[in-house]
C-alpha positions in Angstrom: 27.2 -22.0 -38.2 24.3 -23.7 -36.3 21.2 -20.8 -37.3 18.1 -22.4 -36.6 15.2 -21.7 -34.1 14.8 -23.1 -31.2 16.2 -22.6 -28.0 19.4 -21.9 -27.4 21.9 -25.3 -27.2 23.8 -24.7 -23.2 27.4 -25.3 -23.8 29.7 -26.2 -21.3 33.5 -25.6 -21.2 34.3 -30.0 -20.9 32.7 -30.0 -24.2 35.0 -29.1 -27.5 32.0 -26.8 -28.5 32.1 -24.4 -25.2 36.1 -24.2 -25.1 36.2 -23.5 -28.9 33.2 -20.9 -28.5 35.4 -19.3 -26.0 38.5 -19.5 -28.1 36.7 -17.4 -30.3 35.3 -15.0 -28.4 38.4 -14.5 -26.6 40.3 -14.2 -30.0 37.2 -11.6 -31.3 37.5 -9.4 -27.9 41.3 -9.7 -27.9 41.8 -8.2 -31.4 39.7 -5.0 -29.9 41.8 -4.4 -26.9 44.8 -5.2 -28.4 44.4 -2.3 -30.9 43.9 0.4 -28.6 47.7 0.1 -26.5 49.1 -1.0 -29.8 48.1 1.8 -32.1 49.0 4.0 -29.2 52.6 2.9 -29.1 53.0 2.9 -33.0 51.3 6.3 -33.8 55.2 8.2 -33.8 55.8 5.7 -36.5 52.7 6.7 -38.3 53.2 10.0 -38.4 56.6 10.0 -39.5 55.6 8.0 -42.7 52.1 9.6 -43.4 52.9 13.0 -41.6 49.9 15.2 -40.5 51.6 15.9 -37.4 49.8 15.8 -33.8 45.9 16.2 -35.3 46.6 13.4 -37.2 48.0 11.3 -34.3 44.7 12.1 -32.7 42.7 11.5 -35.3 44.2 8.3 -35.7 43.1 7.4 -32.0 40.1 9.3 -32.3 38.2 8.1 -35.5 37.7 4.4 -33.8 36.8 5.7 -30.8 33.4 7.7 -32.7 32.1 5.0 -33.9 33.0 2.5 -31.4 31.5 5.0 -28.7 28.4 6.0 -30.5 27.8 2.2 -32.0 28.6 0.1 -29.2 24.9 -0.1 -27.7 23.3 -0.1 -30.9 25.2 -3.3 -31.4 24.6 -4.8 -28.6 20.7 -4.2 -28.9 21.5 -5.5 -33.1 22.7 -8.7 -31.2 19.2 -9.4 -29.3 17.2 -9.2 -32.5 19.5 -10.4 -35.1 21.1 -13.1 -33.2 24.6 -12.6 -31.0 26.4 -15.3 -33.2 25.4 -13.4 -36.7 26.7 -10.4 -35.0 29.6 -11.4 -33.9 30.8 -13.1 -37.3 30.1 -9.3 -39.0 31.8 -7.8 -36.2 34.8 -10.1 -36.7 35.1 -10.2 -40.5 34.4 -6.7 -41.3 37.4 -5.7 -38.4 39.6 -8.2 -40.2 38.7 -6.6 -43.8 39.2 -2.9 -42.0 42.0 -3.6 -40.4 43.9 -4.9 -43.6 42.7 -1.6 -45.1 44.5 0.4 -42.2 47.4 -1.7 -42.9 47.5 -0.5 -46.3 46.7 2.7 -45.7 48.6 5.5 -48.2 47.6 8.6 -46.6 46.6 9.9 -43.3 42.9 10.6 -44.8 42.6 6.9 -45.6 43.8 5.8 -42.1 41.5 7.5 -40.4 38.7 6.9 -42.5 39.3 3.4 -42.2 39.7 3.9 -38.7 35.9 5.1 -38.5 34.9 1.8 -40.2 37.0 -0.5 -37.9 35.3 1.6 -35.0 32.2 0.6 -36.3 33.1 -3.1 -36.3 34.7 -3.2 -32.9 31.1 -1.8 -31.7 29.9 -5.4 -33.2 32.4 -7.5 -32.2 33.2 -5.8 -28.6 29.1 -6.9 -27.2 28.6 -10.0 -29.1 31.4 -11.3 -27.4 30.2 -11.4 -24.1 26.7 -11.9 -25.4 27.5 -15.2 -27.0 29.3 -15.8 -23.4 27.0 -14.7 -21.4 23.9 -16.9 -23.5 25.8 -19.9 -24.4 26.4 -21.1 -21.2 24.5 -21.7 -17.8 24.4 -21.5 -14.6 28.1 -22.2 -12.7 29.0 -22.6 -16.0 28.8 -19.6 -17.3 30.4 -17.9 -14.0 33.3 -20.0 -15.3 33.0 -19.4 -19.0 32.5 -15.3 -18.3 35.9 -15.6 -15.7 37.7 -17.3 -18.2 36.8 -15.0 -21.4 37.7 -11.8 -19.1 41.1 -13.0 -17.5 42.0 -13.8 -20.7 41.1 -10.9 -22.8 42.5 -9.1 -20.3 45.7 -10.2 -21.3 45.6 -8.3 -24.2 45.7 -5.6 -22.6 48.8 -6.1 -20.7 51.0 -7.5 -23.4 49.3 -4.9 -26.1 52.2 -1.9 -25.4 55.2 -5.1 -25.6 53.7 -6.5 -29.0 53.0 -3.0 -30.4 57.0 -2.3 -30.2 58.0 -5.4 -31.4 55.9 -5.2 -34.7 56.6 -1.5 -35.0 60.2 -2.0 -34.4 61.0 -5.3 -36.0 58.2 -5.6 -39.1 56.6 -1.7 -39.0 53.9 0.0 -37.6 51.4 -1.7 -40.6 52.1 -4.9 -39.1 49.9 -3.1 -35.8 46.7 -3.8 -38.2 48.0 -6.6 -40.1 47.8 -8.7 -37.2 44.4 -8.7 -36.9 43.3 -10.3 -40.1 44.5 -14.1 -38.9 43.1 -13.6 -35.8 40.2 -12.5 -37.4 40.1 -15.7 -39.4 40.9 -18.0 -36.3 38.3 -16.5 -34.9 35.5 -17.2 -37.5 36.1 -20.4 -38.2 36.3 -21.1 -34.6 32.8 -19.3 -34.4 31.5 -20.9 -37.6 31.7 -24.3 -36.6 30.8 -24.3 -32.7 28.0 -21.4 -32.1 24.7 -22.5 -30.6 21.7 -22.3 -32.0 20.0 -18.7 -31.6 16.7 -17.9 -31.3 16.3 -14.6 -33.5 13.4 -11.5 -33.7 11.9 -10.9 -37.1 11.6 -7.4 -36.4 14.6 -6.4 -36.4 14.0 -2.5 -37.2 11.5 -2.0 -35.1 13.6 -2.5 -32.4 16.6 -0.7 -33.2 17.4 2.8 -32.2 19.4 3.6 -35.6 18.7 6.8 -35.2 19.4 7.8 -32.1 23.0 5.7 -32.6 24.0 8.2 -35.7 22.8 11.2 -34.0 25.2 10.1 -31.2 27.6 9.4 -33.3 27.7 12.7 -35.4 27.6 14.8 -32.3 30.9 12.7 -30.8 32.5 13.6 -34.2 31.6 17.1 -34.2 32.6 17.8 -30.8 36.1 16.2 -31.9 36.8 18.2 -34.9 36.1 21.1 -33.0 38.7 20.1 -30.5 41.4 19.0 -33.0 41.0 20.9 -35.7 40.8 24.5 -33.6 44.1 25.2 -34.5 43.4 25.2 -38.3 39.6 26.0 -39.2 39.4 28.9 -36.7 37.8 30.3 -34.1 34.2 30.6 -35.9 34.6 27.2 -37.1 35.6 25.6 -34.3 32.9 27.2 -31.9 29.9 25.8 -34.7 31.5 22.3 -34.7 31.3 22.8 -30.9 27.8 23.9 -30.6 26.1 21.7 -33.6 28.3 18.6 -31.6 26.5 19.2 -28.6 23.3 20.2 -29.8 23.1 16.8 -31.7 24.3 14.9 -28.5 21.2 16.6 -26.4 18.9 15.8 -29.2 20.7 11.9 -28.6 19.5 12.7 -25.0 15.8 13.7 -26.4 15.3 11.0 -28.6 16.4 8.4 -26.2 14.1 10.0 -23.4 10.8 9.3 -25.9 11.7 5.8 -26.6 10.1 2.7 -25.4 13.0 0.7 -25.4 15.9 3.5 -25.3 19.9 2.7 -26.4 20.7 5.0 -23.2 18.0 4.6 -20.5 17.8 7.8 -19.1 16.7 6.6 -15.8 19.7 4.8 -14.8 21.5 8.2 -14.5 18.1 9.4 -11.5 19.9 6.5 -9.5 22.8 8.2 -7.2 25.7 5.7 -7.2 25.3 4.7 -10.7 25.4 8.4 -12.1 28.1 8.8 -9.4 30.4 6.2 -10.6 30.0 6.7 -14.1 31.2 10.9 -13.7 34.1 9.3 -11.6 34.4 6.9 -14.6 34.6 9.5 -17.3 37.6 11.9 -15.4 39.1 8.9 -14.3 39.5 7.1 -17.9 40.0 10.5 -19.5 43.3 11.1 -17.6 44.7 7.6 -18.3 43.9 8.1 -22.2 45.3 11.3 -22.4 48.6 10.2 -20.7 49.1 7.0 -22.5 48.7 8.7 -25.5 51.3 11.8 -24.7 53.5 9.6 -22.5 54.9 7.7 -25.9 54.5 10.4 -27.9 57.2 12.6 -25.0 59.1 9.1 -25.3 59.6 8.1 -28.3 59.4 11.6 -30.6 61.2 13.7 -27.8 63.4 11.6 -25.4 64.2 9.3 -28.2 63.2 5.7 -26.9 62.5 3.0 -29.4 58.7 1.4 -29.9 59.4 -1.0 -27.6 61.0 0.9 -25.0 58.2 3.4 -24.7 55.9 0.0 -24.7 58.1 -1.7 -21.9 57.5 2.0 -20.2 53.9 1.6 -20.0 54.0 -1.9 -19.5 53.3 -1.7 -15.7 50.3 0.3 -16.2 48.5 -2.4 -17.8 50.5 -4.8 -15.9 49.1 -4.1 -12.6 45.4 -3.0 -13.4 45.1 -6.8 -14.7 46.9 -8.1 -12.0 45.9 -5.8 -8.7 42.5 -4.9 -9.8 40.8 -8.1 -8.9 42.7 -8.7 -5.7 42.1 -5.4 -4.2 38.3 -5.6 -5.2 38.0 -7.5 -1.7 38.7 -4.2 -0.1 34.8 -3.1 -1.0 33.7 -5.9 1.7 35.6 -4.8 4.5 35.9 -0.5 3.4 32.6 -0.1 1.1 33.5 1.6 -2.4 33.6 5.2 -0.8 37.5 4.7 0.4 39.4 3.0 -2.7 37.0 4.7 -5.3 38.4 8.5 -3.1 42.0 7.5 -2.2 42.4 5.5 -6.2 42.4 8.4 -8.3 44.7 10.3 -5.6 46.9 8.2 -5.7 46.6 7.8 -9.8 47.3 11.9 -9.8 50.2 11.6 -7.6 51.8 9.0 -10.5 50.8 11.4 -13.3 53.1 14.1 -11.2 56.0 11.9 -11.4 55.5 11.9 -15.1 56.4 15.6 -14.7 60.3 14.9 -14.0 60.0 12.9 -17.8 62.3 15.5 -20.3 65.4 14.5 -22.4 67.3 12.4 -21.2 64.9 10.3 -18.9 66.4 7.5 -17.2 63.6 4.6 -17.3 64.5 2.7 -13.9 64.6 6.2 -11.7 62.2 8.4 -13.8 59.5 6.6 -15.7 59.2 3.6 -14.1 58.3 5.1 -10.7 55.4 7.3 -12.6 53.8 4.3 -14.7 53.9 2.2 -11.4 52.7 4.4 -9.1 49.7 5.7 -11.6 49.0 1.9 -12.5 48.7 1.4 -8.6 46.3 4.0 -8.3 44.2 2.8 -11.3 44.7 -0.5 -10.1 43.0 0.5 -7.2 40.3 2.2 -8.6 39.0 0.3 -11.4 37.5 -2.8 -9.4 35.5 -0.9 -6.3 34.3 1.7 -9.1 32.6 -1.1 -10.9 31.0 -2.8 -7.7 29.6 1.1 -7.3 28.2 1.0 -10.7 27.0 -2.6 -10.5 25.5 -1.9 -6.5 23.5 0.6 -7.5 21.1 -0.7 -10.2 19.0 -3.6 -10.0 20.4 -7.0 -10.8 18.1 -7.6 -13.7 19.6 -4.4 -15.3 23.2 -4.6 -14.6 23.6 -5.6 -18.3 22.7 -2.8 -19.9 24.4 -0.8 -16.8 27.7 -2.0 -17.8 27.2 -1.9 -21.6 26.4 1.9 -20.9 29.8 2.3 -18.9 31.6 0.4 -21.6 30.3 3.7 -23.5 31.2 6.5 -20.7 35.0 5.1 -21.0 35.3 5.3 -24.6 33.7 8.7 -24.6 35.9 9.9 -22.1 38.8 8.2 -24.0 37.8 10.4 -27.4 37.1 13.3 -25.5 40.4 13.7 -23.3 43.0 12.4 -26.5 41.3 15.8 -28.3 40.6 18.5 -25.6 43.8 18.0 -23.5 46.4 18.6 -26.1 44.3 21.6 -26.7 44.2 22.7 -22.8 48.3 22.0 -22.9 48.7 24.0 -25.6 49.9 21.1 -28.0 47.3 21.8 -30.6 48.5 22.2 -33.8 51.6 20.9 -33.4 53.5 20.3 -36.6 55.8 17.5 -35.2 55.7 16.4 -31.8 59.0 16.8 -30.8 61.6 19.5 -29.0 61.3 21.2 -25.6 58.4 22.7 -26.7 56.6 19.7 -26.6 58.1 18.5 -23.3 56.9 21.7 -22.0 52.9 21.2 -23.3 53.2 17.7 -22.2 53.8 18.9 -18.8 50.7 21.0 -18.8 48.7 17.9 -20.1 50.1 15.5 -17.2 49.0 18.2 -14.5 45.9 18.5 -16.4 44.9 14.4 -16.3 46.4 14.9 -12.4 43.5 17.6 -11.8 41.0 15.1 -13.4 42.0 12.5 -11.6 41.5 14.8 -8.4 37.9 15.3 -9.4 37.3 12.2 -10.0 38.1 11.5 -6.3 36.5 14.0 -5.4 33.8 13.5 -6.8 33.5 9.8 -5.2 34.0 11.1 -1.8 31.1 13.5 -2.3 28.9 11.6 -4.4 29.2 7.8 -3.1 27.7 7.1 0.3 30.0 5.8 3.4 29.2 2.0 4.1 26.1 2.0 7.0 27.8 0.6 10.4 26.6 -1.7 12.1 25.3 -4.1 9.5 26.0 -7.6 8.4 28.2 -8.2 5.6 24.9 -10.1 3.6 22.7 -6.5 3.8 25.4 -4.3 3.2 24.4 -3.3 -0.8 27.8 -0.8 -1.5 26.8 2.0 -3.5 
């Protein structure tokens, strides 16, 4: 690894340094997305080896998502002072050694304590990824370098739910973690012997919120115990978990409002379209967590379809986000954000309705394939406007940090829906997640995410301003 001062060497992707720097950034990102669809998909198998029942499945989900979610900034703000490319190596190496200790794993406790520690390495790895992308490379170059590194990563996403069942069915749901640790290694010694130099701060804890990171952190955990556990600590517990959770994450909101150089700048959320988009973000991405999550578990644990079936049956969800979602970003320059970012989510809730006719036996080609496509058309249509909102509505020179904080907002609302909705459906406590009874909570949770994706819409449609008519296409600034 090259580690000196000095600026910072431009790379270009013609040269064996640029495309191997974005071999392994791809490889660093890619392990991250791939574990959220995959885990998903192989948490039946889990929990019939290490039992626990539903809490446990959650927990599973849940316990990366806490760290990843409360960490993520600080480690993008570690990478400006300590060096993107140091970052990024930790990131990578401690997710590899985490996720052989998930693979391991003899006890739901260890899993999901593990889990917590691979969160906190995915927080590493997820920034310095781009970061490394983002500095390593110039001008049209780096347009080309960043296109490349997110069309790619992307499709981790889309083949995650396929290569989830595969391994789960084929080698066993261990193999879900296992797979991370030679990608880990490709991945550093692709980074070792091609990262630029870095220029690097020598204060590096004066400039880091650590701080306000744990408080965050602790009050994301609280809040999810409370929600998961309510079934077994009790009412009194459950209500303190609550209340200390939240207390801690307004004290987060305190601390960050008194800082000079805050994780979460506060004023980002005084700007209309940007606190808009991100409250659209957060039901939006709640009601697609919560239904991947209880779509297998209905498949697979009630209706009885393998790994890879229920994988294949949320295959088009993923599918056609990667695939639509840039094409029908155009429609901003012709529409504005308003429309897609208001009719999106409506027509995301209509497919979560669909899911509704899903019981045992459910055929996939006339039940559960209309649902996943339909929802993944309306998410599809969604996702790209709702960033150009977010992005139009802060100024270019902090659209960095405006997307890092987003990149936060999903996961939280990720952690939050995969605890409170099961609670909301009645599913809490579940011992097994299996039998009409379940088919009957899950149900409730799909018209649940369908009412959040409602709000969501409505909320654009309130919130986000119609485009300004006439004006040419170079002044119109979509909100």
């Amino acid at each position: 690894m090259n580690t000196g001062p000095g600026a910072a060497r431009r790379l270009t992707l013609a040269g064996p340094a640029g495309r191997w720097l974005l071999v392994a950034t791809v490889l660093g990102s890619g392990m991250a997305l791939l574990d959220t669809t995959m885990v998903i998909v192989a948490l039946p198998a889990i929990g019939r080896t290490l039992g626990g029942g539903l809490s446990t499945q959650q927990w599973v989900l849940d316990a990366y998502l806490i760290t990843l979610a409360g960490l993520v900034l600080l480690g993008g703000a570690l990478g400006d002072v300590a060096g993107h490319g140091r970052v990024f190596l930790t990131g990578a190496v401690a997710f590899g050694v985490t996720s052989a200790i998930c693979g391991v794993a003899p006890s739901g406790a260890v899993l999901i304590v593990a889990r917590l520690f691979q969160g906190a390495a995915a927080s590493l790895l997820v920034p310095g990824a781009l970061a490394l992308v983002s500095t390593s490379f110039s001008g049209e170059e780096r347009g080309r370098a960043i296109g490349a590194w997110s069309g790619i990563s992307g499709l981790a996403t889309v083949i995650g739910p396929l290569l989830g069942g595969l391994l789960v069915d084929h080698a066993g749901w261990r193999w879900v973690f296992l797979i991370n640790i030679p990608l880990a290694a490709a991945a550093v010694a692709a980074a070792l012997r091609h990262l630029p130099h870095e220029v690097r701060s020598t204060t590096l804890t004066a400039d880091l919120d650590l701080g306000g990171a744990l408080t965050a952190t602790a009050g994301l955990g609280l809040v999810a115990c409370g929600l998961i556990e309510a079934h077994h600590i009790g009412a009194a517990l459950t209500v303190g978990a609550l209340v200390l959770g939240l207390a801690l994450l307004v004290a987060f909101g305190v601390i960050e409002s008194r800082r000079e150089r805050p994780l979460l700048p506060l004023s980002l959320f005084a700007l209309r379209g940007y606190a808009v988009a991100n409250l659209t973000t957060l039901l939006v991405y709640g009601a697609l967590s919560a239904a991947l999550f209880l779509v297998v578990l209905e498949l697979q644990q009630v209706t009885g379809y393998s790994a890879l079936a229920s994988g294949a049956a949320i295959f088009p969800i993923t599918l056609l986000l990667f695939l639509l979602s840039p094409r029908l970003g155009g429609l901003v320059s012709k529409m504005g954000t308003r429309r897609p970012v208001t009719l999106g989510p409506i027509v995301a809730a209509l497919g979560l309705l669909l899911f509704l006719r899903v019981s045992a036996p459910a055929s996939y080609l006339t039940v559960v394939l209309p649902a996943a496509v339909v929802f993944g058309a309306g998410l599809a249509l969604t996702a790209a406007p709702l960033t150009t909102a977010l992005l139009g509505a802060v100024p270019s020179t902090r659209a960095g940090i405006a997307s890092g904080v987003n990149n936060a907002v999903t996961r939280v609302a990720g952690l939050i829906a995969v605890a409170a909705v099961p609670l909301a459906a009645g599913l809490s406590g579940a011992a097994d997640a299996g039998g009409n009874g379940f088919t009957s909570g899950f149900h409730h949770a799909m018209l649940i995410s369908a009412v959040l994706c409602l709000l969501g819409g409505a909320v654009s449609f309130v919130g986000l301003r119609p485009p300004r008519h006439p004006a040419p296409a170079s002044e119109a600034a979509p909100e």
